[in-house]
mmCIF file as gemmi writes it, N, C-alpha and C atoms, coordinates in Angstrom:
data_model
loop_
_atom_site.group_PDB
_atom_site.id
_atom_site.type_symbol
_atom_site.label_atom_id
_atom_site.label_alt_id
_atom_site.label_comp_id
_atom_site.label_asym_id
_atom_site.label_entity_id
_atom_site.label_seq_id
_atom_site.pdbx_PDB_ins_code
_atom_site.Cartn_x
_atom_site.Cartn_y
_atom_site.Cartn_z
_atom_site.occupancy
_atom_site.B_iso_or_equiv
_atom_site.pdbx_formal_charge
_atom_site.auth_seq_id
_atom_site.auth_asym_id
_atom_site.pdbx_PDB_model_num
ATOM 1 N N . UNK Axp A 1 ? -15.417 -8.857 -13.647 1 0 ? 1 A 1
ATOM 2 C CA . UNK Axp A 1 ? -14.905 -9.458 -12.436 1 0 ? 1 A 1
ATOM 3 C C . UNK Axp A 1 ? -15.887 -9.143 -11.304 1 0 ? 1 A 1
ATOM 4 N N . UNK Axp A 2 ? -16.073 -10.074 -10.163 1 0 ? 2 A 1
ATOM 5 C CA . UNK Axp A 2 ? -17.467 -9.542 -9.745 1 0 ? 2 A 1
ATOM 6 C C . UNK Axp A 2 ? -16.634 -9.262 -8.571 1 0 ? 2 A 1
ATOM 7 N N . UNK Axp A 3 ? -16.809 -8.239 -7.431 1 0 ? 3 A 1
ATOM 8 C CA . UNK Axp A 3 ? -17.279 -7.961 -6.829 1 0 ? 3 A 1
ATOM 9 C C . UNK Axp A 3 ? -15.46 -6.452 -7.349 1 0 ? 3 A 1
ATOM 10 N N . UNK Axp A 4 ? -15.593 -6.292 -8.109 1 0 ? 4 A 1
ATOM 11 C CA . UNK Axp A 4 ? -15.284 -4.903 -8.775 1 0 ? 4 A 1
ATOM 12 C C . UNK Axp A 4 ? -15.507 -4.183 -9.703 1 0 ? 4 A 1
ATOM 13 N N . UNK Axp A 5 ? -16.07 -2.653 -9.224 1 0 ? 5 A 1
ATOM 14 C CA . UNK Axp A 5 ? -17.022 -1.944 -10.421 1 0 ? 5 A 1
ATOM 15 C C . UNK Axp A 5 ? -16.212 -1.101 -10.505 1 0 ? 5 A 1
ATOM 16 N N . UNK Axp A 6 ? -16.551 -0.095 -11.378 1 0 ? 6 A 1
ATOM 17 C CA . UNK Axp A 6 ? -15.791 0.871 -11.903 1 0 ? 6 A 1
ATOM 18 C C . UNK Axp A 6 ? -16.67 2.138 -12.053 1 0 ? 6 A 1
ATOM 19 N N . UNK Axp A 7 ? -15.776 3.499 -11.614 1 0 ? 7 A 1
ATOM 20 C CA . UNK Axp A 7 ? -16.862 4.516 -11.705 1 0 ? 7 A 1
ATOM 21 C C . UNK Axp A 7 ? -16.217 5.326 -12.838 1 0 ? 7 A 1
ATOM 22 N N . UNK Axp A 8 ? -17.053 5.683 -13.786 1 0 ? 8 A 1
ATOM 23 C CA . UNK Axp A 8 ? -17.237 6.588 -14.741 1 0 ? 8 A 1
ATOM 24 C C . UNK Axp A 8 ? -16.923 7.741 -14.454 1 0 ? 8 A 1
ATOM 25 N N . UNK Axp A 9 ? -16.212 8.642 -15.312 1 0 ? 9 A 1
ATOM 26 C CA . UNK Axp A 9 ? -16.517 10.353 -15.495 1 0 ? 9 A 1
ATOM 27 C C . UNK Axp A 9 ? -17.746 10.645 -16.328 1 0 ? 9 A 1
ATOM 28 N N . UNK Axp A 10 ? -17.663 12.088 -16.909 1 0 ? 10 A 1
ATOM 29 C CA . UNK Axp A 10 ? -18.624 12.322 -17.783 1 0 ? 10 A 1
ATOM 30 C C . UNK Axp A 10 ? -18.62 12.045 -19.182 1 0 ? 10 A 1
ATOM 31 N N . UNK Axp A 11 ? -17.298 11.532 -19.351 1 0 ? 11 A 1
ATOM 32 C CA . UNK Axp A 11 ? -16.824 11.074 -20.768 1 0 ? 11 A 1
ATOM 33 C C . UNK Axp A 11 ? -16.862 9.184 -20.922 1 0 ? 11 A 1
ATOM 34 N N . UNK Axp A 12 ? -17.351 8.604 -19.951 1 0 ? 12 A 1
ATOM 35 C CA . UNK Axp A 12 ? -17.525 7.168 -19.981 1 0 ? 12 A 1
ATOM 36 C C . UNK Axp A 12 ? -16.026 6.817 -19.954 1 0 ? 12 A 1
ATOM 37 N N . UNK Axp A 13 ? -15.011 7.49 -19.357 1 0 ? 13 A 1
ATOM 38 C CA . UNK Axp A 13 ? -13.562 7.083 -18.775 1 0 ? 13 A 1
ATOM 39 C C . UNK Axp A 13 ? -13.752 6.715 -17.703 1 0 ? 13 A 1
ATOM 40 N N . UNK Axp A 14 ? -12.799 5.536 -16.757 1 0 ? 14 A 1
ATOM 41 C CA . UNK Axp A 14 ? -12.804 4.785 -15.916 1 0 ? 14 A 1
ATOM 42 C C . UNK Axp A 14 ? -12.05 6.032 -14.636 1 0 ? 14 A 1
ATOM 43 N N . UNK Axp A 15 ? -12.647 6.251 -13.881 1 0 ? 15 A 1
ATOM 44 C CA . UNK Axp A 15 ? -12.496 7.629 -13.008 1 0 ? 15 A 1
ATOM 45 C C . UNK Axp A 15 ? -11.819 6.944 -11.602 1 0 ? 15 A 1
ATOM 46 N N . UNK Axp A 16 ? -12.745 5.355 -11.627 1 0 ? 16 A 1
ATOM 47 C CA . UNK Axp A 16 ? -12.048 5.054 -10.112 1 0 ? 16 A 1
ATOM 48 C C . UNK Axp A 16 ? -12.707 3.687 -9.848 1 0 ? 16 A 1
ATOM 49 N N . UNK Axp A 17 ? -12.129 3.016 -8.462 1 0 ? 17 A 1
ATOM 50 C CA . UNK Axp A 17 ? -12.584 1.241 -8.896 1 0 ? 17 A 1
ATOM 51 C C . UNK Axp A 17 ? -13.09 1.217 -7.558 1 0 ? 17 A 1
ATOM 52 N N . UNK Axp A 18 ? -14.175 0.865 -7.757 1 0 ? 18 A 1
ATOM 53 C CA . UNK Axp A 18 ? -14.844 0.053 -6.279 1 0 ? 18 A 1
ATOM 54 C C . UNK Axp A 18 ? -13.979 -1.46 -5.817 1 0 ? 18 A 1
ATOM 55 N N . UNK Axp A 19 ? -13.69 -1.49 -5.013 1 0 ? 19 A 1
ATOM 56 C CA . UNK Axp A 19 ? -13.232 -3.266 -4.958 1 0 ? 19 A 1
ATOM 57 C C . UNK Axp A 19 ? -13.781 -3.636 -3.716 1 0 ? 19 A 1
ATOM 58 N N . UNK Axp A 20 ? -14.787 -4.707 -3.409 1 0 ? 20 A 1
ATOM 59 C CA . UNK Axp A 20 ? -15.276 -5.48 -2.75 1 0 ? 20 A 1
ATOM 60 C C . UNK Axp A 20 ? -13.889 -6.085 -2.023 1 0 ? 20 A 1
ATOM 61 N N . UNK Axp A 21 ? -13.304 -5.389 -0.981 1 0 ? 21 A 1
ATOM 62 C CA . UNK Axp A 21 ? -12.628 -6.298 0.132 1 0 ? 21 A 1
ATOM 63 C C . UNK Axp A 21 ? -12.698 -7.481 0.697 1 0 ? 21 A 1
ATOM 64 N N . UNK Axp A 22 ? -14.257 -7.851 0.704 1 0 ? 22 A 1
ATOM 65 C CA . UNK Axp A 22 ? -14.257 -9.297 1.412 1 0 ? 22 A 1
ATOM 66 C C . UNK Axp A 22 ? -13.868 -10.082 0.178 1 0 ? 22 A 1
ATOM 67 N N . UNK Axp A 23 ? -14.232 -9.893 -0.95 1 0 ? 23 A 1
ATOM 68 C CA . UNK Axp A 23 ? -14.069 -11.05 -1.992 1 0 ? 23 A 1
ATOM 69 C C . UNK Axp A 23 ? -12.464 -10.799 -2.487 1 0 ? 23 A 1
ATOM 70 N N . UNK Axp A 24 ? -11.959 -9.631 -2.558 1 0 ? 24 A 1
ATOM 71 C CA . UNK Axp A 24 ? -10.73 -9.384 -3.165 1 0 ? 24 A 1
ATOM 72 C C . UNK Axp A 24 ? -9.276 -9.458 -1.896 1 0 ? 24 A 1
ATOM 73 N N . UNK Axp A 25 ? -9.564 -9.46 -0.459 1 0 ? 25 A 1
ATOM 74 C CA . UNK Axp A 25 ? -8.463 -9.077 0.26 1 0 ? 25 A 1
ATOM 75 C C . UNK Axp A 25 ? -7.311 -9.068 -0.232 1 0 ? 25 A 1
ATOM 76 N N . UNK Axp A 26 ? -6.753 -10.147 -0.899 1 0 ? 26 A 1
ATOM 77 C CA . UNK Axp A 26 ? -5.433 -10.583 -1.381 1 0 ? 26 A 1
ATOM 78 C C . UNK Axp A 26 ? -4.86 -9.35 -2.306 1 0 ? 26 A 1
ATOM 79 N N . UNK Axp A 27 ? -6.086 -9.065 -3.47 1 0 ? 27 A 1
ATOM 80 C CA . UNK Axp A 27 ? -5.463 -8.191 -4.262 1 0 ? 27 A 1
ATOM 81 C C . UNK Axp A 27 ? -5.65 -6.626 -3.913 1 0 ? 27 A 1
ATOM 82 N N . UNK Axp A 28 ? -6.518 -6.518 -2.45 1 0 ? 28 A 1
ATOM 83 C CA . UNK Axp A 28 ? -6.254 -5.238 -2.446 1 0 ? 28 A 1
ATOM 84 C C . UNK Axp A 28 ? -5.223 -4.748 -1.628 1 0 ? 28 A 1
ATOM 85 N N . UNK Axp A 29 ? -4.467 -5.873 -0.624 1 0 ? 29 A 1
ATOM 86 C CA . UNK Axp A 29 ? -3.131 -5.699 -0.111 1 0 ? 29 A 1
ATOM 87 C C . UNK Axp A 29 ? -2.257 -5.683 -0.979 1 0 ? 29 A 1
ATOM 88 N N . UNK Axp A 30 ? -2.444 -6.255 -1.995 1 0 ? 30 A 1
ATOM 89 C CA . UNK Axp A 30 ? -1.073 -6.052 -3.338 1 0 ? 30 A 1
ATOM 90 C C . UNK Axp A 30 ? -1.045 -4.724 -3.722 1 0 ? 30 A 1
ATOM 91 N N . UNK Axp A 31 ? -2.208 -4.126 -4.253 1 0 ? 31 A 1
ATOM 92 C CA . UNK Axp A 31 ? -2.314 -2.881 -4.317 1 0 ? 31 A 1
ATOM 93 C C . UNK Axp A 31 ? -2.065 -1.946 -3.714 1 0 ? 31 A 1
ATOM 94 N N . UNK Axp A 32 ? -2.284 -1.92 -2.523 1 0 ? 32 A 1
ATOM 95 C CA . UNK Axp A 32 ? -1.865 -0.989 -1.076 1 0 ? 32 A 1
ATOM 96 C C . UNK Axp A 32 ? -0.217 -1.163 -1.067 1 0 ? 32 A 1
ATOM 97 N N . UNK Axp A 33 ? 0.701 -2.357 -1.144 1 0 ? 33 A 1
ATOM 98 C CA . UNK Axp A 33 ? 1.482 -2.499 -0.947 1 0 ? 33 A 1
ATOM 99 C C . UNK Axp A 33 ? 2.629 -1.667 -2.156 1 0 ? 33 A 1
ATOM 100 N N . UNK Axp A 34 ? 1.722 -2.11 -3.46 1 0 ? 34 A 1
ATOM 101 C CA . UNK Axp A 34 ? 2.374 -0.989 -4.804 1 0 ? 34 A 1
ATOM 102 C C . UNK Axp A 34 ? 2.54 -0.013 -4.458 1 0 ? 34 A 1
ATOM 103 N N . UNK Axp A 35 ? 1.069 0.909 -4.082 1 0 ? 35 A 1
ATOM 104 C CA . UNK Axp A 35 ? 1.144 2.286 -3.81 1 0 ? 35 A 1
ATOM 105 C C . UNK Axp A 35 ? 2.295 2.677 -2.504 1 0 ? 35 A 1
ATOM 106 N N . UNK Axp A 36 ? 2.376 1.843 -1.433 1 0 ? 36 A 1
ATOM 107 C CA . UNK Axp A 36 ? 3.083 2.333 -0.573 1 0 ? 36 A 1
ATOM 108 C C . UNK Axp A 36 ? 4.722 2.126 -1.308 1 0 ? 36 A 1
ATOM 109 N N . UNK Axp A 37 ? 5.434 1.463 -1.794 1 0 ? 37 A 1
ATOM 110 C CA . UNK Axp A 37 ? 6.03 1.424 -2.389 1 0 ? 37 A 1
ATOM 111 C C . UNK Axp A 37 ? 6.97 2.29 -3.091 1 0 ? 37 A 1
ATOM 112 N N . UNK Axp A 38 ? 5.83 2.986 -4.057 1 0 ? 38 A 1
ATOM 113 C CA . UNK Axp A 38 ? 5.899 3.831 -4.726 1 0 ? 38 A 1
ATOM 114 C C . UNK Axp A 38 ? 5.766 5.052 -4.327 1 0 ? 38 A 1
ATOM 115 N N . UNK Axp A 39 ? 4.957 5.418 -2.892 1 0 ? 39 A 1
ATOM 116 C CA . UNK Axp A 39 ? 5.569 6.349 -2.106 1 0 ? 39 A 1
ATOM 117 C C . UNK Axp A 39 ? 7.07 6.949 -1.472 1 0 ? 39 A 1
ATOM 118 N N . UNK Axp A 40 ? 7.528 5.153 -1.48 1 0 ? 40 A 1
ATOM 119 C CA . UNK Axp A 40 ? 8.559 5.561 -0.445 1 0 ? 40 A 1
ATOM 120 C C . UNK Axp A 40 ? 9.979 5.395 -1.42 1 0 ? 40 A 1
ATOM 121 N N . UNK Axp A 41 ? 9.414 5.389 -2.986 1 0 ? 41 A 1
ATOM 122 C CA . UNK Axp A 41 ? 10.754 4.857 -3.47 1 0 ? 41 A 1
ATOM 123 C C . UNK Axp A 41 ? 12.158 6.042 -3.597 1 0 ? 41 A 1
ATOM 124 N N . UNK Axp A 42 ? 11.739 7.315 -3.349 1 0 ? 42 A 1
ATOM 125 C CA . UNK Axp A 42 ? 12.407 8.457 -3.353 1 0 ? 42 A 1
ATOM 126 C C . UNK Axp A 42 ? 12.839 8.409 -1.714 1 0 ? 42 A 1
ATOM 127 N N . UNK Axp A 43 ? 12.678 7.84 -1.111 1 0 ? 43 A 1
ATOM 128 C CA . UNK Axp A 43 ? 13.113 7.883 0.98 1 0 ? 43 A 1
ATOM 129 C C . UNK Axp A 43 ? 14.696 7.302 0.526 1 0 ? 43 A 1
ATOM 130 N N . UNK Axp A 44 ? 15.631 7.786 1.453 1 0 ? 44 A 1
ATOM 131 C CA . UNK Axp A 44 ? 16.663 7.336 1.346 1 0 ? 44 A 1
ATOM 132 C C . UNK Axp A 44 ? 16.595 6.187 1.869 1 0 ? 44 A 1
ATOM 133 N N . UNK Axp A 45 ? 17.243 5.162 1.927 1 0 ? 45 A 1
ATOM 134 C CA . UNK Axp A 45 ? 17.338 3.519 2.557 1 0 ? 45 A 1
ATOM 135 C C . UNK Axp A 45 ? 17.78 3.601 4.005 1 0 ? 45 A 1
ATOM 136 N N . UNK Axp A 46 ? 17.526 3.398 5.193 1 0 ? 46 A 1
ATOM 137 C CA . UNK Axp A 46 ? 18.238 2.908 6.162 1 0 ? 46 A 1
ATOM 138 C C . UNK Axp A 46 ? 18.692 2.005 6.633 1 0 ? 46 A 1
ATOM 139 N N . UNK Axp A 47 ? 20.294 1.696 6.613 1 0 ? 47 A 1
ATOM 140 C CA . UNK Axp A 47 ? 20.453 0.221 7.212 1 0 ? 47 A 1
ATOM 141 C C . UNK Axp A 47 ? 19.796 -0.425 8.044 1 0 ? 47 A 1
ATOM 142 N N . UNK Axp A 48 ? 19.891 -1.608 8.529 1 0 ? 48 A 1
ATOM 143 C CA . UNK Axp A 48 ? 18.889 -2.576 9.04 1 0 ? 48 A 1
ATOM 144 C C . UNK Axp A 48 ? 19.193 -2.687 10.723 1 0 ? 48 A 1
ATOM 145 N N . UNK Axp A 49 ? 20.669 -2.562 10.508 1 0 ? 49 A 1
ATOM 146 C CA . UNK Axp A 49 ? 21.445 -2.147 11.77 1 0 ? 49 A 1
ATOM 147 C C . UNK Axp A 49 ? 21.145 -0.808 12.367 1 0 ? 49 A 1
ATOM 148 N N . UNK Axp A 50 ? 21.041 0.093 11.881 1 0 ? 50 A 1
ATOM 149 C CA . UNK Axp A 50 ? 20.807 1.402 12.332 1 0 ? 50 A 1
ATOM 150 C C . UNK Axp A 50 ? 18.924 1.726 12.697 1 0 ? 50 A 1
ATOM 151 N N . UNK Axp A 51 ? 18.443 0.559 12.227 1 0 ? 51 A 1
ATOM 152 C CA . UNK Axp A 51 ? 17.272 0.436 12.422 1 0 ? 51 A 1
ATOM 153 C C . UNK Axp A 51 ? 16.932 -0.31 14.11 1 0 ? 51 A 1
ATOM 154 N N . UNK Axp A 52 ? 17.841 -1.321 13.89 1 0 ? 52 A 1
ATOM 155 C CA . UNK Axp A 52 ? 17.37 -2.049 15.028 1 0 ? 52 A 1
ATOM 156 C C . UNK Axp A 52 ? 18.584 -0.984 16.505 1 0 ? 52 A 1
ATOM 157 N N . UNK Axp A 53 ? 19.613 -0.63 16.283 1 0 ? 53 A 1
ATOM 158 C CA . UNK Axp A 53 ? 19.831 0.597 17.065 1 0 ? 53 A 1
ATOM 159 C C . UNK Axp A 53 ? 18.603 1.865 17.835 1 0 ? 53 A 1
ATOM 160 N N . UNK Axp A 54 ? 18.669 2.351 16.64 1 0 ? 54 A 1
ATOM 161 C CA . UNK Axp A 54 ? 17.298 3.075 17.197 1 0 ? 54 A 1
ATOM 162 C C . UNK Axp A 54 ? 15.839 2.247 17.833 1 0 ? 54 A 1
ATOM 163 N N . UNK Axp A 55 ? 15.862 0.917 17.594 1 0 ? 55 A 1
ATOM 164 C CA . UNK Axp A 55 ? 14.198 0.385 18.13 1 0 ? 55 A 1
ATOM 165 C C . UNK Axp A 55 ? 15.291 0.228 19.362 1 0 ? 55 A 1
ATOM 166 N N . UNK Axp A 56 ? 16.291 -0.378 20.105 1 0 ? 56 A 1
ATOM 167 C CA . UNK Axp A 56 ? 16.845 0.097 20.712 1 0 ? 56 A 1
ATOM 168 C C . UNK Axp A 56 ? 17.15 0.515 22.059 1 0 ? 56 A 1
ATOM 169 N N . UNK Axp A 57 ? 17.185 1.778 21.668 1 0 ? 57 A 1
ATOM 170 C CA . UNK Axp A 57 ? 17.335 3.15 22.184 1 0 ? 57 A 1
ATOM 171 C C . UNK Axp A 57 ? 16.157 3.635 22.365 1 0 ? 57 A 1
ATOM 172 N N . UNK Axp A 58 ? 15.163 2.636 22.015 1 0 ? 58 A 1
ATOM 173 C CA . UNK Axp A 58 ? 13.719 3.582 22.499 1 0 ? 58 A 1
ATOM 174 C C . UNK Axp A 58 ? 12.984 2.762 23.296 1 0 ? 58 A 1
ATOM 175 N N . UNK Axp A 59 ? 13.978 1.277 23.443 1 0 ? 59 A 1
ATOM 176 C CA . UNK Axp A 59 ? 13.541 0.613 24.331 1 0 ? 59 A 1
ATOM 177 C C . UNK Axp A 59 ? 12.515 -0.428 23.89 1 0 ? 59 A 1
ATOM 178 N N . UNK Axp A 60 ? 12.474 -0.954 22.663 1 0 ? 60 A 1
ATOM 179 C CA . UNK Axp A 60 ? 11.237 -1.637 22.123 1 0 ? 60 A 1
ATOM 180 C C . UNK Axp A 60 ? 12.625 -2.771 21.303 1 0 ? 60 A 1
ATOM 181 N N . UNK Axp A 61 ? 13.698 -2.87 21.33 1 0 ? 61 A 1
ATOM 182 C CA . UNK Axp A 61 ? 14.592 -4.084 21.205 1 0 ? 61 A 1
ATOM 183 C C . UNK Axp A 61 ? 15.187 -4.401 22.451 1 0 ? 61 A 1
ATOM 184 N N . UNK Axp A 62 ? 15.527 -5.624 22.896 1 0 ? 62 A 1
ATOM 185 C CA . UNK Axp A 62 ? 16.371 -5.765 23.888 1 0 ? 62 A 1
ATOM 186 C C . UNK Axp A 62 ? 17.82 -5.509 23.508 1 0 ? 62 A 1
């Protein structure tokens, strides 16, 4: 795939991926978006209401 390489360990295992941003944007926001994801899948949920309460209360909702 061109404009993504792949870096080696010392065992010729795939260690880590270069990805060319200008040619890939699309798939490296998919990716970013997995990982964040998968960060937050242990966060408890906050309602949507209690969300827009607090934007709010801080003065950034009318």
């Amino acid at each position: 795939m061109k404009g993504v390489k792949y870096v080696l360990d010392d065992r010729g295992e795939v260690d880590a991926v270069i990805i060319d941003v200008k040619k890939h944007r699309k798939l490296w926001e998919d990716i970013k978006d997995i990982l964040v994801a998968r960060e937050r899948r242990k966060e408890t949920p906050v309602p949507f209401e209690e969300v827009k309460k607090r934007l709010r209360e801080k003065g950034k909702l009318p």
